[in-house]
C-alpha positions as a Markdown table, in Angstrom:
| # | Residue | x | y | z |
|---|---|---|---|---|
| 1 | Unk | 130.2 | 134.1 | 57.0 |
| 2 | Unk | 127.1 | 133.4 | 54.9 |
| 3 | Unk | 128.2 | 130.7 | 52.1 |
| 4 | Unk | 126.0 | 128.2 | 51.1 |
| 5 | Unk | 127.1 | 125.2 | 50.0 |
| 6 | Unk | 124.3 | 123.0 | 48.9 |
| 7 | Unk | 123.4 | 126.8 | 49.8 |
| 8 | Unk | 124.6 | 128.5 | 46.4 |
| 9 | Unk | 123.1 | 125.6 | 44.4 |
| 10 | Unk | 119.9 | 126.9 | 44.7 |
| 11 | Unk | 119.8 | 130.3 | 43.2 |
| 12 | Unk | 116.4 | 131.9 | 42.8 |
| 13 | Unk | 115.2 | 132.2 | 39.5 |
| 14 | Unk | 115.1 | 135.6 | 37.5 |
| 15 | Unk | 111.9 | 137.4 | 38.1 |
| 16 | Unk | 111.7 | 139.2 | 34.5 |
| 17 | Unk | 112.2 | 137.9 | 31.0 |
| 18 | Unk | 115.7 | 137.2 | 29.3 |
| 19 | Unk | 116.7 | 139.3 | 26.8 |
| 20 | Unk | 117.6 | 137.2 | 24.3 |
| 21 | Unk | 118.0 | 139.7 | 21.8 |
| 22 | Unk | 121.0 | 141.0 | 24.1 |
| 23 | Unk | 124.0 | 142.1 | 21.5 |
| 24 | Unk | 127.3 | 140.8 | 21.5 |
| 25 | Unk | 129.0 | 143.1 | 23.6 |
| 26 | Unk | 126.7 | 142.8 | 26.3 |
| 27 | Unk | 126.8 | 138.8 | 25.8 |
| 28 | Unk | 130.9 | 139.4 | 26.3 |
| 29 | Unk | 129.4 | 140.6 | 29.9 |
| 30 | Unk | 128.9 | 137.0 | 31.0 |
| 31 | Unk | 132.9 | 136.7 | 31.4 |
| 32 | Unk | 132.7 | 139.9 | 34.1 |
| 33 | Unk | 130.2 | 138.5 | 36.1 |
| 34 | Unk | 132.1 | 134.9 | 35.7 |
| 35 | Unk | 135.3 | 136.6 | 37.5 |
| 36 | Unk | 133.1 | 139.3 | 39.8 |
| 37 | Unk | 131.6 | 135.8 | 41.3 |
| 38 | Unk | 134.5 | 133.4 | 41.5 |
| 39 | Unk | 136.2 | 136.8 | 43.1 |
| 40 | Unk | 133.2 | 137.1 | 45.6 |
| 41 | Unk | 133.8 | 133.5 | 46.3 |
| 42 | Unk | 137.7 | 133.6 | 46.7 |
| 43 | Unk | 137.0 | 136.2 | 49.1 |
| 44 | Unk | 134.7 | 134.4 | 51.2 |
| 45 | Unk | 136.7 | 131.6 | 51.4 |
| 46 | Unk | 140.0 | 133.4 | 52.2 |
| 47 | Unk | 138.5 | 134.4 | 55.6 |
| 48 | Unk | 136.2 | 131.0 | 56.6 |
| 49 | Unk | 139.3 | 129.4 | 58.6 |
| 50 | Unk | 140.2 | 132.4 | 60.1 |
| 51 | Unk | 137.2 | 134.1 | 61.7 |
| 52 | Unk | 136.8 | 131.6 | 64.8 |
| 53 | Unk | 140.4 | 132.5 | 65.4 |
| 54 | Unk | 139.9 | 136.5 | 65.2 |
| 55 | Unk | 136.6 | 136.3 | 67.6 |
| 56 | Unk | 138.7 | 133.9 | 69.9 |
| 57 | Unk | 141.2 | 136.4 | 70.6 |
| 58 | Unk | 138.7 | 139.4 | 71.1 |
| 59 | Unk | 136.9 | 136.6 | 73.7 |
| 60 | Unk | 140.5 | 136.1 | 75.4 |
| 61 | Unk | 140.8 | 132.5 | 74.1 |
| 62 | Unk | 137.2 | 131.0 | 75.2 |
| 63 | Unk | 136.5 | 128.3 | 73.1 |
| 64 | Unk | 132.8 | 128.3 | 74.6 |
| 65 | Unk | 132.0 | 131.7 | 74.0 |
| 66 | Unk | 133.7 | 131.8 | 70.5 |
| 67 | Unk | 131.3 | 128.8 | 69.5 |
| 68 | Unk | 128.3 | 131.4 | 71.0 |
| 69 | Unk | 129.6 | 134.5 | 68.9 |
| 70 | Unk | 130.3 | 132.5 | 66.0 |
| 71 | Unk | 126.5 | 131.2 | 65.8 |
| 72 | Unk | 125.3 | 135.0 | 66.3 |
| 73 | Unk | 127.6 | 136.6 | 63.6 |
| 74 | Unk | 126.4 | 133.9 | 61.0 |
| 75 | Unk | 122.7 | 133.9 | 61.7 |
| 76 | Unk | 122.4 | 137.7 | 61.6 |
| 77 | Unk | 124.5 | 137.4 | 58.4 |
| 78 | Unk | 122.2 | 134.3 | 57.3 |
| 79 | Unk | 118.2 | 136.5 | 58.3 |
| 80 | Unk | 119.7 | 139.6 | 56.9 |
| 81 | Unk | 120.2 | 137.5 | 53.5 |
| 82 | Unk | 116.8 | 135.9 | 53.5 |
| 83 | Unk | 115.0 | 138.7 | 54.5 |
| 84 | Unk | 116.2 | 141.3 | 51.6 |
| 85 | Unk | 116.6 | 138.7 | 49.0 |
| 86 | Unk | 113.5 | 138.8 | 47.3 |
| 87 | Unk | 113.7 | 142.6 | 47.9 |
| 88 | Unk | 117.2 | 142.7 | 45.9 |
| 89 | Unk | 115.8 | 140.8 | 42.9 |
| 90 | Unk | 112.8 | 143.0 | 42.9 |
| 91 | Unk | 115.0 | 146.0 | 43.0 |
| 92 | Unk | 117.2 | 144.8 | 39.9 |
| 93 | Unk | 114.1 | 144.5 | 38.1 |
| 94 | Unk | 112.9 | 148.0 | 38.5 |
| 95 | Unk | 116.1 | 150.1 | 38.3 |
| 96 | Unk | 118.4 | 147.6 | 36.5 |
| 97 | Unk | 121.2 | 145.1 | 37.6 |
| 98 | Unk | 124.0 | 147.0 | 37.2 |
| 99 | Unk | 123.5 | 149.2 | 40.1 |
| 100 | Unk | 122.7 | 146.6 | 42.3 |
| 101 | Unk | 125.7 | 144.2 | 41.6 |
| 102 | Unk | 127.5 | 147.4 | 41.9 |
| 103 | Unk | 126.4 | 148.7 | 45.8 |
| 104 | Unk | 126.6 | 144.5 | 46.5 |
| 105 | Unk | 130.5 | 144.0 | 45.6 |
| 106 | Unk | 131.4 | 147.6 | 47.1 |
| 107 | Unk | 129.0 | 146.8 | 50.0 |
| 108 | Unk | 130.8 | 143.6 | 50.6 |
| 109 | Unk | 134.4 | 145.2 | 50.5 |
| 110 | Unk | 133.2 | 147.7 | 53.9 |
| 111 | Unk | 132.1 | 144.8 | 55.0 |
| 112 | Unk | 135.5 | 143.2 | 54.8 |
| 113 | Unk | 137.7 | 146.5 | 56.2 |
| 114 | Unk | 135.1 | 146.6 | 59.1 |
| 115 | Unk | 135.9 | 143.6 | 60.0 |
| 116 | Unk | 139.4 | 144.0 | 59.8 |
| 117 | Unk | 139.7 | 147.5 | 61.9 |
| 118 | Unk | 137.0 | 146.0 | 64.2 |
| 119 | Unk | 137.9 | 146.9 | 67.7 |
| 120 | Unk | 135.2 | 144.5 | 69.6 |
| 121 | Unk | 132.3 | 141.9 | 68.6 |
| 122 | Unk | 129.8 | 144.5 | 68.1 |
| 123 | Unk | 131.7 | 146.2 | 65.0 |
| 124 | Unk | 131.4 | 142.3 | 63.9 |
| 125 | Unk | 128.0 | 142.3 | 64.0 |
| 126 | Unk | 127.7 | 144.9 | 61.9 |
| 127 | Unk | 129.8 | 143.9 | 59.4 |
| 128 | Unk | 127.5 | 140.9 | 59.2 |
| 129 | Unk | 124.6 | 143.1 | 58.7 |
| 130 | Unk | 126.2 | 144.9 | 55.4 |
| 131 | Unk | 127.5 | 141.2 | 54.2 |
| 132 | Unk | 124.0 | 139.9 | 54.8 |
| 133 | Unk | 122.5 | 142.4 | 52.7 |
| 134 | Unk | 124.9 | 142.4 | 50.1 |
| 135 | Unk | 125.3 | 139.1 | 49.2 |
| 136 | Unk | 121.4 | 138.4 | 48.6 |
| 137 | Unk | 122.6 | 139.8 | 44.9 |
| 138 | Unk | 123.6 | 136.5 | 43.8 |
| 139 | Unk | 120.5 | 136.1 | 42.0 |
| 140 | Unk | 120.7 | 139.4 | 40.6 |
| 141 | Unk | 123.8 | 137.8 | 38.8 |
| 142 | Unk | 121.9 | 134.9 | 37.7 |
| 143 | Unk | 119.4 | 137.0 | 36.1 |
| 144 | Unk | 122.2 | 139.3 | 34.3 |
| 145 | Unk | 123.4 | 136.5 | 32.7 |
| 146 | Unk | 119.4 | 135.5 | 31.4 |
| 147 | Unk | 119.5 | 138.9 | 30.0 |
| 148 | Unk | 122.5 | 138.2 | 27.9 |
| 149 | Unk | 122.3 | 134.6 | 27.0 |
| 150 | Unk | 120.2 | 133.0 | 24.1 |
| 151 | Unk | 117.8 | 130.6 | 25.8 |
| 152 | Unk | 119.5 | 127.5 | 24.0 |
| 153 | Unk | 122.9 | 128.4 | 25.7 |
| 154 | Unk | 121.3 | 129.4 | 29.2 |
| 155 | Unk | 121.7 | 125.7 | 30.9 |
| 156 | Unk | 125.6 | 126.2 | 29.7 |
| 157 | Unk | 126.3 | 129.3 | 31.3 |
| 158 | Unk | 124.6 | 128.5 | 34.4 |
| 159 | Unk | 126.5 | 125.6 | 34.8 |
| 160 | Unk | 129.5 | 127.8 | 33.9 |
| 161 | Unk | 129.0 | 130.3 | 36.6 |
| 162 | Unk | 128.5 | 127.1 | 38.9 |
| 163 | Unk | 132.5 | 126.5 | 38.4 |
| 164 | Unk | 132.9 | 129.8 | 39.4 |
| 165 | Unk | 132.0 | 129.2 | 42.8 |
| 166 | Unk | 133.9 | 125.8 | 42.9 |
| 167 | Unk | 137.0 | 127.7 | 41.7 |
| 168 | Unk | 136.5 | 130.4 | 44.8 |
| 169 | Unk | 135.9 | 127.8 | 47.2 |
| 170 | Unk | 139.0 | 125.8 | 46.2 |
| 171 | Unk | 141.6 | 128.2 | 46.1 |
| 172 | Unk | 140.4 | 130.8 | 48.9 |
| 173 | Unk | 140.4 | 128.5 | 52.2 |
| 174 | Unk | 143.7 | 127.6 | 51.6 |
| 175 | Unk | 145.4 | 131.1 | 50.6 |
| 176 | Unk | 142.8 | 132.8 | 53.7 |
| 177 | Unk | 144.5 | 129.8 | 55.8 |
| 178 | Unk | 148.2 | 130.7 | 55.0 |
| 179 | Unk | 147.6 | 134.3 | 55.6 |
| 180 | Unk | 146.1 | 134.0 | 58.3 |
| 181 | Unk | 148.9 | 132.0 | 60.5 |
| 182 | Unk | 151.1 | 135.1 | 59.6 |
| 183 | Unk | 148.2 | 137.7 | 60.8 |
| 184 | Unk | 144.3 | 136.9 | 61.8 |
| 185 | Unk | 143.3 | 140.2 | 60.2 |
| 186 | Unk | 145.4 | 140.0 | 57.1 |
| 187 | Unk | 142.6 | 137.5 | 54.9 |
| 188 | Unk | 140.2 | 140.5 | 55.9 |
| 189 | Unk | 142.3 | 143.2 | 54.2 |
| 190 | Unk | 143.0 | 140.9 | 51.2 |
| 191 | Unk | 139.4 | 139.9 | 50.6 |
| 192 | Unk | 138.2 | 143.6 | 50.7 |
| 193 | Unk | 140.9 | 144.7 | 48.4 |
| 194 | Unk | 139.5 | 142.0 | 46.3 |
| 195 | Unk | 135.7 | 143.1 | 46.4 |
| 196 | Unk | 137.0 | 146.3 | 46.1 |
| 197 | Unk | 138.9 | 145.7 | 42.6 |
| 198 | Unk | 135.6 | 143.3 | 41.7 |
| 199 | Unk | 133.7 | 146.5 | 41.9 |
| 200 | Unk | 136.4 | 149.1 | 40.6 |
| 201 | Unk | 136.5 | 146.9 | 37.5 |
| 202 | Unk | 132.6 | 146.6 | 37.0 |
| 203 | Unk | 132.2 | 150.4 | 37.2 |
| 204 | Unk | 134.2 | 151.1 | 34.7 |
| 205 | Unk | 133.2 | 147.5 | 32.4 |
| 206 | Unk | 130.2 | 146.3 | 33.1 |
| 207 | Unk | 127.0 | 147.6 | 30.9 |
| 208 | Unk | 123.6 | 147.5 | 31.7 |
| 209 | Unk | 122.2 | 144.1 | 30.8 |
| 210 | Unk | 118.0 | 145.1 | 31.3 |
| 211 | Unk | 116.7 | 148.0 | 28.9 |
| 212 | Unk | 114.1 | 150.5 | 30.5 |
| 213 | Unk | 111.3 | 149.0 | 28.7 |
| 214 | Unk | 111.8 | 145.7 | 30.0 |
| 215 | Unk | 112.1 | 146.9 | 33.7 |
| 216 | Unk | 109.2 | 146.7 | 36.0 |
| 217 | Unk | 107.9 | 148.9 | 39.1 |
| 218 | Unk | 109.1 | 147.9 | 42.4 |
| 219 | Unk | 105.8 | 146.5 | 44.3 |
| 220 | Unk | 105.8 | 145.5 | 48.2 |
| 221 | Unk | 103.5 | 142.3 | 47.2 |
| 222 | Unk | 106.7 | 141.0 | 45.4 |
| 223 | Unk | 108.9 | 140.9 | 48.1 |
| 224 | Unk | 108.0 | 138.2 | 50.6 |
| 225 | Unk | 110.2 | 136.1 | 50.7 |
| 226 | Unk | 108.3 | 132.9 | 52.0 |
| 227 | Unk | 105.3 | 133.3 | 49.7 |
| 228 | Unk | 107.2 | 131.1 | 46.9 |
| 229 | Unk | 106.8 | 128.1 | 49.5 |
| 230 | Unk | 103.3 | 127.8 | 48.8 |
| 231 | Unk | 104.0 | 125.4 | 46.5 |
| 232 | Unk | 104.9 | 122.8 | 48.6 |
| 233 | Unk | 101.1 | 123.3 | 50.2 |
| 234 | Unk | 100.1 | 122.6 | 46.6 |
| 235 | Unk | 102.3 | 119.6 | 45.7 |
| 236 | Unk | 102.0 | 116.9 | 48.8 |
| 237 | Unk | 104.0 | 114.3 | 45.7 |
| 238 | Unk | 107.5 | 117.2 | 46.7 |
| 239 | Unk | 106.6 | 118.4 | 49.9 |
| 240 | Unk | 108.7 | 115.2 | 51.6 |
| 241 | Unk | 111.7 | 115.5 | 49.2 |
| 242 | Unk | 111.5 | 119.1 | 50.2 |
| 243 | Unk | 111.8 | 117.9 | 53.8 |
| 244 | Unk | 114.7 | 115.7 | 52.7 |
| 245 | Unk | 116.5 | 119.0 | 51.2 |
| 246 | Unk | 116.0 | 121.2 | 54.1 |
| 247 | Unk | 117.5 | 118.8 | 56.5 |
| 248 | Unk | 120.1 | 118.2 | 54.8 |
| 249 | Unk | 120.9 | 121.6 | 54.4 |
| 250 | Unk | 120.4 | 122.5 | 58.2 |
| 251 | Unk | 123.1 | 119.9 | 58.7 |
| 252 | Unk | 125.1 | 121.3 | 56.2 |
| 253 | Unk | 125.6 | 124.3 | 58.4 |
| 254 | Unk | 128.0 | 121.4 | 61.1 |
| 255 | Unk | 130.7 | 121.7 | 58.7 |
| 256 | Unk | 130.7 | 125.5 | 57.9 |
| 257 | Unk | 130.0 | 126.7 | 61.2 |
| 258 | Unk | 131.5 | 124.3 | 63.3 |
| 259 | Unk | 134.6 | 123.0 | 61.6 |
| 260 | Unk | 136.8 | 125.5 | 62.1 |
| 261 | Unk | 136.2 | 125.2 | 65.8 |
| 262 | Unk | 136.2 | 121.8 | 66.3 |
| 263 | Unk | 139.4 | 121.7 | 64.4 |
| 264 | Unk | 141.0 | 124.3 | 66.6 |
| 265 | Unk | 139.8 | 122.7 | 69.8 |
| 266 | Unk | 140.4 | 119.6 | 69.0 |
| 267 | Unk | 143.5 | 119.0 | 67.3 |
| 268 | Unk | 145.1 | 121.6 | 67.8 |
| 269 | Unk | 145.2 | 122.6 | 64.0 |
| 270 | Unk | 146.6 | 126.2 | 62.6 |
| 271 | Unk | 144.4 | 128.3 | 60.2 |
| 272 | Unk | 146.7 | 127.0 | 57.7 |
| 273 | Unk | 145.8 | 123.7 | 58.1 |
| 274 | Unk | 141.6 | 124.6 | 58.1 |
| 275 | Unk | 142.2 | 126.0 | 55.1 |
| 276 | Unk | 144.1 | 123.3 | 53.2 |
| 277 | Unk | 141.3 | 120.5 | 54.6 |
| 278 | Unk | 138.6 | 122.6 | 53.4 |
| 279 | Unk | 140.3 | 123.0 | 50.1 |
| 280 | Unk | 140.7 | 119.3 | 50.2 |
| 281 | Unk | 136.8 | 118.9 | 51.0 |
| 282 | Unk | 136.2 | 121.1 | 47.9 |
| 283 | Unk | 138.1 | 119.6 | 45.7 |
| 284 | Unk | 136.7 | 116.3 | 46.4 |
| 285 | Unk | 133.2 | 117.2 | 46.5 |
| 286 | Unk | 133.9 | 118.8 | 42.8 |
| 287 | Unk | 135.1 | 115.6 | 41.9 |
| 288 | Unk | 132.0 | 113.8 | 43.2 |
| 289 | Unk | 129.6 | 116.1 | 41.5 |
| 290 | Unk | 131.8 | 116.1 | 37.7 |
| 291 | Unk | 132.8 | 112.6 | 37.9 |
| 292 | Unk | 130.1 | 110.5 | 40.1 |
| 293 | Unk | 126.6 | 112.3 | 39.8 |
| 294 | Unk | 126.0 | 111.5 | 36.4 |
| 295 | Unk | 127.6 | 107.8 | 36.5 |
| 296 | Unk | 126.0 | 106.8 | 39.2 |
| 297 | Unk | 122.4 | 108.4 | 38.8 |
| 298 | Unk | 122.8 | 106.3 | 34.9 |
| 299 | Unk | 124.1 | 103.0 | 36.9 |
| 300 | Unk | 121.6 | 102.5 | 39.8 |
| 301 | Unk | 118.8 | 105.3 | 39.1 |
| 302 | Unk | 117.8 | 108.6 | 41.4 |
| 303 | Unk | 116.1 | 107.0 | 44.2 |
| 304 | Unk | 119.5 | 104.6 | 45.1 |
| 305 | Unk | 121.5 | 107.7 | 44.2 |
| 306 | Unk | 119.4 | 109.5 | 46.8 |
| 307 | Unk | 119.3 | 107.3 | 49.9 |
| 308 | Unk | 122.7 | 106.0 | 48.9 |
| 309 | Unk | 124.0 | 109.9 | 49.1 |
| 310 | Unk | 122.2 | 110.2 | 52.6 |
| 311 | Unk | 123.5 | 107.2 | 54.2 |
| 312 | Unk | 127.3 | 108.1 | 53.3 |
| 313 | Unk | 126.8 | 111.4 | 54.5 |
| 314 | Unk | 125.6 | 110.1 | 58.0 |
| 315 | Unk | 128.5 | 108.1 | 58.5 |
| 316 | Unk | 131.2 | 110.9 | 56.8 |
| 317 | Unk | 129.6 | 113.0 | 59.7 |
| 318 | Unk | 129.7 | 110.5 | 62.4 |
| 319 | Unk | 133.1 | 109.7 | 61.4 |
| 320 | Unk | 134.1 | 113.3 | 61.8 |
| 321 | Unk | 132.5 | 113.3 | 65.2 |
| 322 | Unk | 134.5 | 110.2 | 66.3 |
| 323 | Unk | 137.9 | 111.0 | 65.3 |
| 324 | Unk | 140.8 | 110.6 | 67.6 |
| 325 | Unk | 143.1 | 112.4 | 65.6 |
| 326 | Unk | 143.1 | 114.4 | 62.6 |
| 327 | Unk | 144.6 | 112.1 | 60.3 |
| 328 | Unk | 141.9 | 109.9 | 60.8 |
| 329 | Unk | 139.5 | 112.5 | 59.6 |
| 330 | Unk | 141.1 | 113.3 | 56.6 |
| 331 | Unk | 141.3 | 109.2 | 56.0 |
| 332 | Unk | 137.5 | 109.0 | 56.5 |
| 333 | Unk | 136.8 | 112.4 | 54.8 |
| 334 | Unk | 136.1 | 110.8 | 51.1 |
| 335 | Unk | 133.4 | 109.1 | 52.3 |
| 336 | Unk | 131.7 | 112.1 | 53.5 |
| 337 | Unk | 132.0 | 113.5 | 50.5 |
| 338 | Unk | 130.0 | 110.5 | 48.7 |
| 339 | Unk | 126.8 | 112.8 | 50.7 |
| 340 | Unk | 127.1 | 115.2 | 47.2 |
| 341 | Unk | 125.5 | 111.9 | 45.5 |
| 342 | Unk | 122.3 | 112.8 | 47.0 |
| 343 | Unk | 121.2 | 116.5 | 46.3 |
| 344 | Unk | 121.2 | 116.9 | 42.1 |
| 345 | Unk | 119.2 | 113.1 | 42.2 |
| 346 | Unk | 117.0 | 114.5 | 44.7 |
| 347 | Unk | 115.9 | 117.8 | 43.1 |
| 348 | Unk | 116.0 | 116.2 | 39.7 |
| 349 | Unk | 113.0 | 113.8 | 40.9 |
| 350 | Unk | 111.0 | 117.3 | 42.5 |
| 351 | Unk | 111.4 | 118.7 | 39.5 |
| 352 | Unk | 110.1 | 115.7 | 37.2 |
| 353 | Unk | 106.8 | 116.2 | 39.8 |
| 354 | Unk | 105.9 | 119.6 | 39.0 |
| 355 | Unk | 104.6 | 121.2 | 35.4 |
| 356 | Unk | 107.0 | 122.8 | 33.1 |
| 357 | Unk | 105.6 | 126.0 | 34.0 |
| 358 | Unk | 106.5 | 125.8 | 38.1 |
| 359 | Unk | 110.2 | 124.9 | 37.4 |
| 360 | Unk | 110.6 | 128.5 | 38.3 |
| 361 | Unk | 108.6 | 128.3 | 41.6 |
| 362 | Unk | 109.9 | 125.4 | 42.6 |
| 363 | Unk | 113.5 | 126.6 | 42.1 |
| 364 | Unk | 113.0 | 130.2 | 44.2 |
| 365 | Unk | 111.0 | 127.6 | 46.9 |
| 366 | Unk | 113.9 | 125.3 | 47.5 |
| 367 | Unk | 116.5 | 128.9 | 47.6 |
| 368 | Unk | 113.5 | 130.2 | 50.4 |
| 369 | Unk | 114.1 | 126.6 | 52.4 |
| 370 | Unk | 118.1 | 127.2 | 52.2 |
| 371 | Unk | 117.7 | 130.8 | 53.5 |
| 372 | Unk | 115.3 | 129.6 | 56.3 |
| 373 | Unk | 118.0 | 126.7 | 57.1 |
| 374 | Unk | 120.9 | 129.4 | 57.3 |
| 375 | Unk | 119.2 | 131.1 | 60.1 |
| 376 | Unk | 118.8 | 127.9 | 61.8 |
| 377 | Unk | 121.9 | 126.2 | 61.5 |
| 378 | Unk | 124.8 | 128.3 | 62.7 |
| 379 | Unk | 123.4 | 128.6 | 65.9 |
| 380 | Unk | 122.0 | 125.4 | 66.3 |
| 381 | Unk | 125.2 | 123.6 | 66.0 |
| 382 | Unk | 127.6 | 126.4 | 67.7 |
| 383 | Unk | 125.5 | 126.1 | 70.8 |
| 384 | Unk | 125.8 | 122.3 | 70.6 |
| 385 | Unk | 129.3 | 122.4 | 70.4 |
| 386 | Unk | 129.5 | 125.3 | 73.1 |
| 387 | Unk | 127.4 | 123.4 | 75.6 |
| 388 | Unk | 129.2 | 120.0 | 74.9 |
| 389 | Unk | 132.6 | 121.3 | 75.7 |
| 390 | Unk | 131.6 | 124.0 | 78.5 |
| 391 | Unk | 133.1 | 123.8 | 82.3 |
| 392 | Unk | 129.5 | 122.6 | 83.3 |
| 393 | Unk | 129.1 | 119.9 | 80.5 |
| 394 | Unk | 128.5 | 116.1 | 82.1 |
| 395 | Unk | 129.3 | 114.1 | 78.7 |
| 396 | Unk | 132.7 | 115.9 | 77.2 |
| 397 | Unk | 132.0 | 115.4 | 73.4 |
| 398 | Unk | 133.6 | 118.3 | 71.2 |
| 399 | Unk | 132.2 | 115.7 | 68.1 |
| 400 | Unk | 128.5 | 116.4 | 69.1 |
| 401 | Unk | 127.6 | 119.7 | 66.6 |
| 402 | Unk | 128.5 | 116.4 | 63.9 |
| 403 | Unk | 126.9 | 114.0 | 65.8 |
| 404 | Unk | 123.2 | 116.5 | 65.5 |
| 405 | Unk | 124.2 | 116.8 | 61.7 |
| 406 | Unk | 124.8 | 113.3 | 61.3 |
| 407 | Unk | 121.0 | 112.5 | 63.3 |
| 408 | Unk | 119.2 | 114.8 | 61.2 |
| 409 | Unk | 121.0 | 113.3 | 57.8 |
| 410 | Unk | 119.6 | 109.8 | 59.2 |
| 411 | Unk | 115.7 | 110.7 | 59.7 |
| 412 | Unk | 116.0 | 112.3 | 56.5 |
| 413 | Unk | 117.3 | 109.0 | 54.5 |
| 414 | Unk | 114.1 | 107.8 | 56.5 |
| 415 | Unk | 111.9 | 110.2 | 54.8 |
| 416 | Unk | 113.8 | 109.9 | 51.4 |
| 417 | Unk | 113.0 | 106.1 | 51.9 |
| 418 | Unk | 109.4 | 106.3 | 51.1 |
| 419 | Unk | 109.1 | 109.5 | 49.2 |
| 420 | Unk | 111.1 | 108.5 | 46.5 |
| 421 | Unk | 108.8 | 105.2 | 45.9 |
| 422 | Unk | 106.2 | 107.5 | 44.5 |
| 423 | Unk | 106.5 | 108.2 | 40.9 |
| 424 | Unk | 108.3 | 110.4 | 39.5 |
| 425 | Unk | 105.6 | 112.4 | 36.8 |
| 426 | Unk | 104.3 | 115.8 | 37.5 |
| 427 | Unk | 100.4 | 115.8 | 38.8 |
């Protein structure tokens, strides 16, 4: 399934203007969309260690082929996302954001029961196809909560809804894992009864956060969503710490698509025990990003904080490559983590290099580079690991989907070397 995890990070920015005038019962909206997302993301998590595992016993227990079908499923799911995003947010604009955060958490919950009654791949496939679309709404969110948030309290309640996701993504692996040793299908059925109640509560709570006379017509010219990238055409002083990003989150994609597989193949591990390391992996990069960023950023500055980040998370990739057992991953799975150090440094020096009146371009540019790396990198790295564990493979390496993460982490501390000596103003 489509997550992002630097992925959700970058969340394009709301296409009309806030309402800041919003009253205080639609401001008391911010705590429903606070709970509809952490419930999105509790969902998603429930089923991320259990999927290989359902596809591997429709493919009667091929590891290759389940590697093949797992890259498919999550690209469609990944182009289907990027290509109606900017669509989506266009469409809140002209017809409000209720009804679109409405068809997204209902959408999402068919999704989920498809999935769950699917009787081969294909019915998969299309499951993907509704999540895809669905969950390119997540800006639609962001820009309900402008609407209903004084500007002074804006950064707050971003960085609020930002826990959200961490609280989904902490707790759902390791539920989606127990549920899932006692029946593959079961996470399904819980994670569309939750999307189902998300949406159930939202018809009946949620107001309209966008008034008619702020809405705007829907217009084709608005929906592209690679023109926002033009901007790195324009501004040579971010085009190379975009680079940096956009690697980075390619090679992101190892551990989302390829964990669970490797995991299974490898040692032998139980959905159970997927769940509780990615909870584990969570937690820890949580504790990275409310504990280190800051501190460290203040003690040796952005460009140390950046390269530094990159270099640990080469070797926390390596190191999961290279593993002999599982205990020695989870031993050398801290270090990894330290990788977290790099991306808020990073996009804090892009955005010290643009004016104050690109922040928003810039923002929706970076979301357009994570969409284009989520339709590279599932496949990408499930074919690596497919091809490096197949009958007809020479070299035997079931590490080597980590190994192609942890190469493309290395040429981008190469690139992060000498980018970040330029300085840091806006042109």
């Amino acid at each position: 399934m489509v997550v992002s995890g630097p992925l959700m990070a970058d969340l394009a920015a709301p296409q009309s203007a806030p309402n800041t005038d919003a009253p205080k019962p639609l401001r008391a909206a911010f705590m429903f969309i606070f709970v509809a997302l952490a419930l999105d993301m509790l969902a998603l998590g429930i089923i991320s260690p259990v999927l290989p595992k359902l596809i591997m016993q429709m493919r009667g227990g091929d590891p290759s082929s389940t590697a093949r079908w797992v890259g498919w499923l999550l690209t469609v799911a990944a182009i289907m996302q990027f290509a109606t995003m900017t669509a989506v947010g266009a469409l809140s604009d002209a017809i409000g954001r209720r009804p679109v955060m409405l068809l997204s958490m209902f959408g999402q919950a068919i999704n989920y029961v498809i999935i769950a009654l699917a009787p081969d791949l294909w019915w998969l496939m299309i499951g993907q196809i509704i999540f895809g679309i669905t969950s390119s709404s997540v800006p639609t969110a962001m820009a309900y909560v402008a609407d209903v948030t004084p500007a002074g309290e804006r950064a707050g309640a971003f960085g609020k809804l930002s826990a959200a996701f961490g609280i989904g993504f902490l707790v759902g692996p390791s539920l989606g894992g127990v549920l899932g040793n006692l029946d593959p299908k079961a996470p399904f059925w819980v994670a569309g009864a939750l999307s189902a109640l998300n949406g159930a509560y939202g018809l009946f709570v949620m107001p309209e956060s966008l008034t008619r006379e702020r809405r705007s017509a829907f217009n084709l010219r608005r929906i592209n969503p690679f023109s926002s990238l033009a901007l790195f055409r324009q501004r040579k002083n971010v085009r190379s710490l975009a680079i940096v990003k956009f690697l980075n989150d390619i090679a992101f994609w190892s551990f989302q698509s390829a964990f669970a597989l490797y995991a299974m193949y490898r040692y032998h591990w139980t959905p159970q025990d997927i769940g509780l390391t990615l909870t584990l992996y969570a937690a820890l990069s949580g504790g990275v990003q409310i504990l280190l960023v800051s501190w460290v950023v203040r003690r040796f500055g952005e460009r140390a904080s950046v390269v530094g980040g990159l270099v640990f998370g080469a070797v926390g990739f390596v190191a999961i490559a290279l593993s002999p057992t599982g205990y020695y991953l989870l031993l050398f799975l801290p270090i990894g983590v330290l990788w977290g150090l790099a991306g808020p440094a990073n996009q804090s020096i892009m955005t010290s290099r643009v004016e104050a009146n690109e922040q928003g371009l810039l923002q929706g540019a970076l979301a357009s580079l994570t969409g284009i790396a989520g339709m590279i990198g599932p496949g990408l790295f499930t074919t690596v690991f497919a091809l490096f564990i197949g009958r007809e493979s020479h070299l035997h390496q079931p590490g080597a989907p980590f190994l192609a993460a942890a190469t493309l982490v290395t040429a981008s501390v190469i690139v992060a070397y000498f980018a970040t000596r330029e300085p840091h103003t806006a042109p």
